[in-house]
N, C-alpha and C positions, 0 to 999 in steps of 0.2 A: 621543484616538482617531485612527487613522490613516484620511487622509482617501484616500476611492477613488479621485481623481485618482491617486496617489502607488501604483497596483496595475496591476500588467497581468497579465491572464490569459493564459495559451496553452493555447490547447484543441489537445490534441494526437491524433494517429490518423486513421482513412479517413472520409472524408463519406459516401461510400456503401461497400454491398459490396464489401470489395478481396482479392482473390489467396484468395479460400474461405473470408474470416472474413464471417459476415453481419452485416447493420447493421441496427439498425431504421429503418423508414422513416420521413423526417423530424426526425430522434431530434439531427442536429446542428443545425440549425437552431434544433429547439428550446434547444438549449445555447445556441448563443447570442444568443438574445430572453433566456434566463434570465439573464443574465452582464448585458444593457443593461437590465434589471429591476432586480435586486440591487443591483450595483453602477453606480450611473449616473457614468457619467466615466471611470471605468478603460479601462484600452488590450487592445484584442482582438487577440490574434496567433494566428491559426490553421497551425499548421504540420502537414502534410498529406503526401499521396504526389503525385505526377503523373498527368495527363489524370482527375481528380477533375468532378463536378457543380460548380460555386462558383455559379452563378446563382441569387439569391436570399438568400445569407448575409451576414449582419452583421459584419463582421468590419473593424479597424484598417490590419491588414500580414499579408500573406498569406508564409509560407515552405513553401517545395517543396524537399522531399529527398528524394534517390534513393534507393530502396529496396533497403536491403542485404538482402531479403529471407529467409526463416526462418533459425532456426537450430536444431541437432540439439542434445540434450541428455540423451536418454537413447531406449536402443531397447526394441521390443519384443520380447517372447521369442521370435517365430521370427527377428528378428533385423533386423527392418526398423525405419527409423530411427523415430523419435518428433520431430518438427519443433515450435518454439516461437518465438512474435513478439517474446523479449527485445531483437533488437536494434534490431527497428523500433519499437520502446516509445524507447528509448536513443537512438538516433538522431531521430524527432519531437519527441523531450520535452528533447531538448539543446539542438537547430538552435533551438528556439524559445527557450528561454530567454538564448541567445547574443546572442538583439536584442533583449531586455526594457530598458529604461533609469530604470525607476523601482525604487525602495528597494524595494517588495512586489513579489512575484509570486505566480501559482496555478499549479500543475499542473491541467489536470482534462480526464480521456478526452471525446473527441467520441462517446459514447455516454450519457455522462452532463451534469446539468445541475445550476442552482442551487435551491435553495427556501427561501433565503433568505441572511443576510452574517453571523450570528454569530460565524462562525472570524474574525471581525477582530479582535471583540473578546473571544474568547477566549484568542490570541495572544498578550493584556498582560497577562491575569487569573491568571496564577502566576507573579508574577515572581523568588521565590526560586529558585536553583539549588544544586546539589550541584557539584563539582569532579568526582567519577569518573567518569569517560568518556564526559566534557562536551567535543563539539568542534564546537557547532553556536554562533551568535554569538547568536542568540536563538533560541525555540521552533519548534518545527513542529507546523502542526495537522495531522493524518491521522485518514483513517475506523476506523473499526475493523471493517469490511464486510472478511474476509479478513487481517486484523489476528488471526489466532487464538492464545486462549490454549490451548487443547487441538484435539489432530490425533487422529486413530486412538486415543482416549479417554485419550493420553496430555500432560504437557503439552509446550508445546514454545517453545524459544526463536527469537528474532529471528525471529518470521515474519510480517513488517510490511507491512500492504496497501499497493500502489501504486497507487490510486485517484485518490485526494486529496493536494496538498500544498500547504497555504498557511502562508510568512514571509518574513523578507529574501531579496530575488535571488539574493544572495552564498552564503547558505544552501542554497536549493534547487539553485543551481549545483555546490556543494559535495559535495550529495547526486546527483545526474543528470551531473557528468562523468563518465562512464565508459567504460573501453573497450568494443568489441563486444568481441561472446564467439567464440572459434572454434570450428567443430563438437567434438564429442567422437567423439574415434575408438571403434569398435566394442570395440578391443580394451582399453578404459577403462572400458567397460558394467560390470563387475560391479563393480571398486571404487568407482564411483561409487552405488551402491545404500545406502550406508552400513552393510556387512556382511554376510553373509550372510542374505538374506530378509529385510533391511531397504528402506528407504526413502528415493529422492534428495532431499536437497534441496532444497526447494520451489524456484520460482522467484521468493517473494516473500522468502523467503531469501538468497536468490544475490542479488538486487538491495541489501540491505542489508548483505549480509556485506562486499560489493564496495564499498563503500561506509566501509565501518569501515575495512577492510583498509588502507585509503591514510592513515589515521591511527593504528590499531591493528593491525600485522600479525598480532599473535598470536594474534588470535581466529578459531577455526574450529569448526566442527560437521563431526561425520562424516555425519552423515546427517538427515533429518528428525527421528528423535525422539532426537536427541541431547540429554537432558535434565539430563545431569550437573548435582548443586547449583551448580556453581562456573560455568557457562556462564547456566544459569539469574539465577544473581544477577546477571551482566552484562549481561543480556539487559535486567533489570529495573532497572537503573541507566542504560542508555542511552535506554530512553525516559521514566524521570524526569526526566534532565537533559537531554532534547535534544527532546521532543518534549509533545502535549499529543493524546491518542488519545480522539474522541468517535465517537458514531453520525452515522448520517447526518441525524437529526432535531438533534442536538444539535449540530450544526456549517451545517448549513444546505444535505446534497447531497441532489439526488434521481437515481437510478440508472433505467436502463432495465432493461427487461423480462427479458431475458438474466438479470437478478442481483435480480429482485424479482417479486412477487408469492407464484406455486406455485415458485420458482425453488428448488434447494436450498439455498443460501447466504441464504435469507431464511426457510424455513420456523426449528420452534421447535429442532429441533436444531441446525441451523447459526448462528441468531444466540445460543445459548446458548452455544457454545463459542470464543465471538470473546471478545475485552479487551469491558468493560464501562466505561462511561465512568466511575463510583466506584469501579471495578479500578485507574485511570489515578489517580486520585485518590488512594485509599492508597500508590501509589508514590510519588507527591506527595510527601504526611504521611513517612512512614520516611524519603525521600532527602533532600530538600529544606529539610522548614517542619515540625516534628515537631508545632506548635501545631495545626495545621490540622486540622480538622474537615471531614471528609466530608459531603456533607447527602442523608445518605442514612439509609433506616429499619434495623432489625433484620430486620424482616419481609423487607424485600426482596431483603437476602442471604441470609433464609433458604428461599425462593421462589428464587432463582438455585441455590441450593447443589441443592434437592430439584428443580428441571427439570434440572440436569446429573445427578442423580442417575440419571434417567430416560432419559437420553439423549445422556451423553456416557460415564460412566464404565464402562459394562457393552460398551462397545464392548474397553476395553483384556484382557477374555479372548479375544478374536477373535483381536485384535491379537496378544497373546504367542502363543497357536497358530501363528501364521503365523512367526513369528519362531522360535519353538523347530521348525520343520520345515525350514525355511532356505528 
């Protein structure tokens, strides 16, 4: 088992309220008393914005980067931009992992915190891999909070939460160098939509595509529900062979308030249409270790299958309306 000296986390993002995104109060702090909980020994690098609160926090080595502030990504229909914090996600979550020096790291928002260390050892616990579109040196554990298997009642590939991300350094650096993004000009709005009266790209998309793209340029999505079989199956061989996709109970995160409770991404329709941790697990079985056995019941795929039934699929008549009117 990898020992938590040998882990440094970077809690990345604003200590308080910064530039209009609100924070909960106290919410970093508690990140990290969770982090000297959990993991006792591991190295805290808190990378951050400038003129921050810091008085009071726990933290190893402090990194401050200037904030390359929003970026535009797609506008609204009278034509006013739509601004998004891809680059200051990119930029906190780089600067930090630049100074890590131990074999493990974590990714994990200063919004979020720990509730316990299992992603350590879930990290070792599949170690068969597949060869196709295997280019990470060992696993990645990620949440599956926004990790969704179905959008707009349809399903959809590579749309991998940036929540959470714990394995080797070298890995998550692999994954988070990136360049920023530069605005999208106005006159890029509609092909960016993924066709007429489709859907952009998420941005939990664009983080991953951007990502492949530096190993596999050929892989693209036109749009969010770019479902073709053949992107699909990629989609599903890349995180057989490069990743290991749990909940937040099964991996050990606890989320603030923003993303839990009545929040929508926690009610029964939102964590219905996210990857399911023995979703991650048949990808397992098929890509990897065919012997593998899921330990999971009948019942409980068929209790998943009839709550989607309820509340993910009857969305995709909305959906095609909207698409067949453009």
């Amino acid at each position: 088992m990898t020992r938590f000296e040998d882990i440094t986390v970077v809690v990345q993002g604003p200590v308080q309220t910064f530039q209009d995104r609100e924070q909960e109060a106290g919410i970093t702090q508690k990140c990290l008393e969770s982090v000297r909980t959990y993991l006792p020994g591991a190295t805290v690098i808190l990378s951050t914005w400038p003129d921050q609160e810091l008085d009071g926090l726990d933290y190893d080595e402090l990194v401050i980067s200037p904030d390359p502030g929003p970026n535009i990504r797609n506008f609204h229909k009278d034509g006013s931009p739509q601004y998004y914090n891809n680059n200051r996600q990119i930029v906190s979550t780089l600067a930090g992992l630049k100074q890590v020096k131990t074999p493990y790291a974590i990714k994990l928002r200063s919004d979020n915190f720990l509730t316990g260390n299992a992603f350590v050892a879930l990290q070792q616990q599949f170690p068969e891999r597949g060869e196709s579109l295997r280019f990470l040196r060992e696993r990645v554990v990620v949440s599956n909070v926004f990790t969704r298997r179905y959008a707009k009642g349809f399903q959809v590939a590579f749309h991998l939460s940036d929540f959470f991300y714990y394995g080797l350094t070298e890995d998550l650096l692999r994954i988070w160098d990136l360049q920023l993004l530069e605005d999208l000009p106005l006159s890029q709005a509609a092909s960016n939509r993924g066709g007429p009266g489709g859907f952009p790209i998420d941005c939990t998309q664009m983080f991953w595509l951007r990502t492949l793209n530096k190993v596999y340029p050929d892989i693209r999505l036109t749009g969010l529900l770019d479902n073709r079989p053949e992107v699909l199956a990629q989609s599903d061989q890349c995180y057989a062979n490069n990743l290991v996709i749990g909940s937040p109970e099964d991996i050990g995160l606890g989320l603030c308030q923003k993303f839990s409770g009545n929040a929508r991404i926690a009610r029964t329709k939102g964590k219905c249409a996210q990857w399911q941790f023995f979703e991650w697990k048949d990808l397992y079985r098929r890509y990897c270790q065919p012997d593998y056995r899921p330990d999971v019941t009948a019942l409980h795929r068929l209790k998943l299958f009839l709550t989607r039934l309820i509340h993910v699929f009857p969305t995709r008549l909305e959906t095609s309306v909207r698409l067949r009117k453009g």
